[in-house]
N, C-alpha and C positions, 0 to 999 in steps of 0.2 A: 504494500500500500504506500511507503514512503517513498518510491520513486515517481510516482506522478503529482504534480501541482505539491503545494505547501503541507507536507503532512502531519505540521501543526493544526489543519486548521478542515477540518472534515464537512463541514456544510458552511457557506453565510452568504446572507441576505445583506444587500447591499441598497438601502435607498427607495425599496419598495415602496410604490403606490398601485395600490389593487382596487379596483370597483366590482361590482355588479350592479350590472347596468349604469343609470348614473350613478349610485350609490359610491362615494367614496370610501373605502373600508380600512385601508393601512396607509397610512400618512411616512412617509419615508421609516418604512419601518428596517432596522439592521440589526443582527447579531451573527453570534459567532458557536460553533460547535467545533470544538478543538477534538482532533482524534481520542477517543476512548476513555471520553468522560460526557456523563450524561445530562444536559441543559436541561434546566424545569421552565418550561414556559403555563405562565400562570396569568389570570385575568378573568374579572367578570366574565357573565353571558355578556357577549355581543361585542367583546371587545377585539375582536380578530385574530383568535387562537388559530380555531379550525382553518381560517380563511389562509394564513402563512401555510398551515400545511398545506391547502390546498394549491397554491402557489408552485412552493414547491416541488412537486409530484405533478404539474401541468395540466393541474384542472383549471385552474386563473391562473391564466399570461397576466405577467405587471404590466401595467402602463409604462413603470418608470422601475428605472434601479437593474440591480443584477442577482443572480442566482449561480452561485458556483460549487461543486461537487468536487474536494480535491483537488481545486484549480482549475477545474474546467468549468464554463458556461454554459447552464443550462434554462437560461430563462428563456419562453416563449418555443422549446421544442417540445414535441409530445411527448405524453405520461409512458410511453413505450421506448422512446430513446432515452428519457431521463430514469428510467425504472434497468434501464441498461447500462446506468452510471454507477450503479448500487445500490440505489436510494429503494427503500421500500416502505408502505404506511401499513397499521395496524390503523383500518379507520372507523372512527366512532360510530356506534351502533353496530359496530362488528365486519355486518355485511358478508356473512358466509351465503355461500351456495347451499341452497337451502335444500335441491335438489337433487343431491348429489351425495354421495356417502362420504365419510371424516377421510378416508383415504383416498377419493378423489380428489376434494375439497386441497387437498396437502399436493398430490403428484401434479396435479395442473398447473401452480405454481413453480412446480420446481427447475429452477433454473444455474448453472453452473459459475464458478464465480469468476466476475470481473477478472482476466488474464490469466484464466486457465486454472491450472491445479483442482487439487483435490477437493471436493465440496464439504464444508463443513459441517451441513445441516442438509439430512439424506431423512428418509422414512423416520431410519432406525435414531438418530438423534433427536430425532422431535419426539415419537414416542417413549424415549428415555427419559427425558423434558418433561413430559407431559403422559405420565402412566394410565390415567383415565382416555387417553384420547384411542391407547392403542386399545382399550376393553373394547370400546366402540367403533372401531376401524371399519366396518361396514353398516353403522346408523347412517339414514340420513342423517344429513347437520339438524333438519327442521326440528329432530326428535331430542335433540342434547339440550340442557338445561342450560342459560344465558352464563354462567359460569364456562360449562364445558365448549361452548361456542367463540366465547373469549380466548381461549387457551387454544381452538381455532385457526381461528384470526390472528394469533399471535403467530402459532408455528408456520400457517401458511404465509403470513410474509419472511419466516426466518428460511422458508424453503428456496427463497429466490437467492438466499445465500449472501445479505445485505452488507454494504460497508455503510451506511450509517440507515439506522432503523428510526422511522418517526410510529410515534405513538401515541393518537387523539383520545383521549378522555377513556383509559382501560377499565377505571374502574367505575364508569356508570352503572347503576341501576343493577351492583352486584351484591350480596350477601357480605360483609363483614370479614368473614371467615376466609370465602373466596379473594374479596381485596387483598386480603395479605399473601393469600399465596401465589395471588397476580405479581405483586409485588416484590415475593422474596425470586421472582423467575426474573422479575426485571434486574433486580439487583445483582444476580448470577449471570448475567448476557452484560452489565458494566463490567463484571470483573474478569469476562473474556475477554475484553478490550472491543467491543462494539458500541461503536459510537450511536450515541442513544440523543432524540426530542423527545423528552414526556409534557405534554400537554393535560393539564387536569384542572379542576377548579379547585379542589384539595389541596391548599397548601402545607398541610403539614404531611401529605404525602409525599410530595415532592423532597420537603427540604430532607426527608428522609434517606433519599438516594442521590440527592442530586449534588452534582459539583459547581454548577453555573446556574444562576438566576434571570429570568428576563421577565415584566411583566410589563404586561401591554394593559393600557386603558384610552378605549375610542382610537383605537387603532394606531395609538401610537406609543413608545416605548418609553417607561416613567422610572425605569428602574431595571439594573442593568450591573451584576456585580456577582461575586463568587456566595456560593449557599454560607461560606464560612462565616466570609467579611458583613455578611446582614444578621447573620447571629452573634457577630462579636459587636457590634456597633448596636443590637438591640434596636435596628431599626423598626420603625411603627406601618404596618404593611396595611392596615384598617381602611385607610384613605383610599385604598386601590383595588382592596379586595373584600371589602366588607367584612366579617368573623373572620378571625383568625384564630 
């Protein structure tokens, strides 16, 4: 991975301004995902979490700014050549094939990784990962509990075999029990060195794994600083994210 572009620096948004339609939505929005440390991007509803992911992964072209993947530019190509960069989302509300059995659901993504070699996340890694998903290897997804769907959606983008994984709101609308163990999988893919966006409304999820802070409000970036340096400094996060 460190021989192409800066391999300090694993995703950043540069300057972003995204709309739908006229909607204005990210106002020069920028950050930084350094190789194999995981950013919490945090912020009210509405305030342009989902919309950066969506950016990025080529569902909103910016009007303005730039999109680089290890040093390469990929703003305004499609979700298919930038998901060819290594980028892959775990996207909110899950969105499995619902049709299809947990071992479909997994090989259809499977893809080999950026510059050859050995793939790191095959059947047999994801069902290691995830012991429940191999019980169920031939459910439909429709039939898996919103938990076991998550876990999902998780391995089928670890199938594309990602250099940096985004990850929109994992723990919605899940059971307590399951959040943690969504959680202790997230924090075992940081300490493989996959470069990780966790997007959540949960701030004390986040500060939990995460090494870098962003939080967006009304689309633009109010706060921008490592998880340490806002626990050491006892910064007041209320004004931007309501309960904390």
């Amino acid at each position: 991975m460190a021989s192409e572009g800066s391999a300090a620096e694993a995703l950043v948004l540069s300057d972003i301004d995204a709309y739908y339609g006229d909607s204005h939505v990210l106002h020069r929005v920028s950050l930084r995902l350094r190789e194999g440390r995981l950013l919490g991007l945090l912020g009210r509803n509405g305030a342009g979490k989902s919309t950066c992911m969506n950016v990025v992964v080529g569902w909103v072209p910016p009007r303005r700014g730039q999109v680089t993947v290890y040093g390469t530019g990929v703003a305004g190509r499609s979700p298919e050549a930038i998901a060819g960069h290594g980028v892959a989302l775990v996207p909110q509300g899950r969105r499995v094939f619902r049709s299809l059995s947990v071992r479909e659901n997994l090989v259809v993504a499977a893809h080999k990784p950026r510059g050859g070699g050995a793939p790191l996340w095959t059947l047999e890694t994801v069902f290691a990962t995830f012991p429940r998903l191999e019980e169920r290897r031939d459910q439909y997804a429709s039939h898996l509990s919103g938990g076991e769907q998550q876990m999902l959606a998780i391995g089928r983008a670890l199938m594309s075999n990602p250099r940096v994984l985004l990850m929109d709101e994992p723990s919605e609308g899940l059971a307590p029990q399951i959040v943690a163990e969504v959680m202790a999988t997230i924090r075992r893919l940081k300490e493989q060195g996959l470069s990780i966006v966790l997007v959540e409304q949960s701030a004390k999820l986040v500060f939990d794994v995460a090494d870098d802070i962003v939080i967006l409000n009304s689309g633009r970036v109010v706060v921008d600083a490592t998880a340490e340096a806002l626990k050491r400094d006892e910064v007041d996060l209320h004004q931007h994210l309501g309960v904390f």
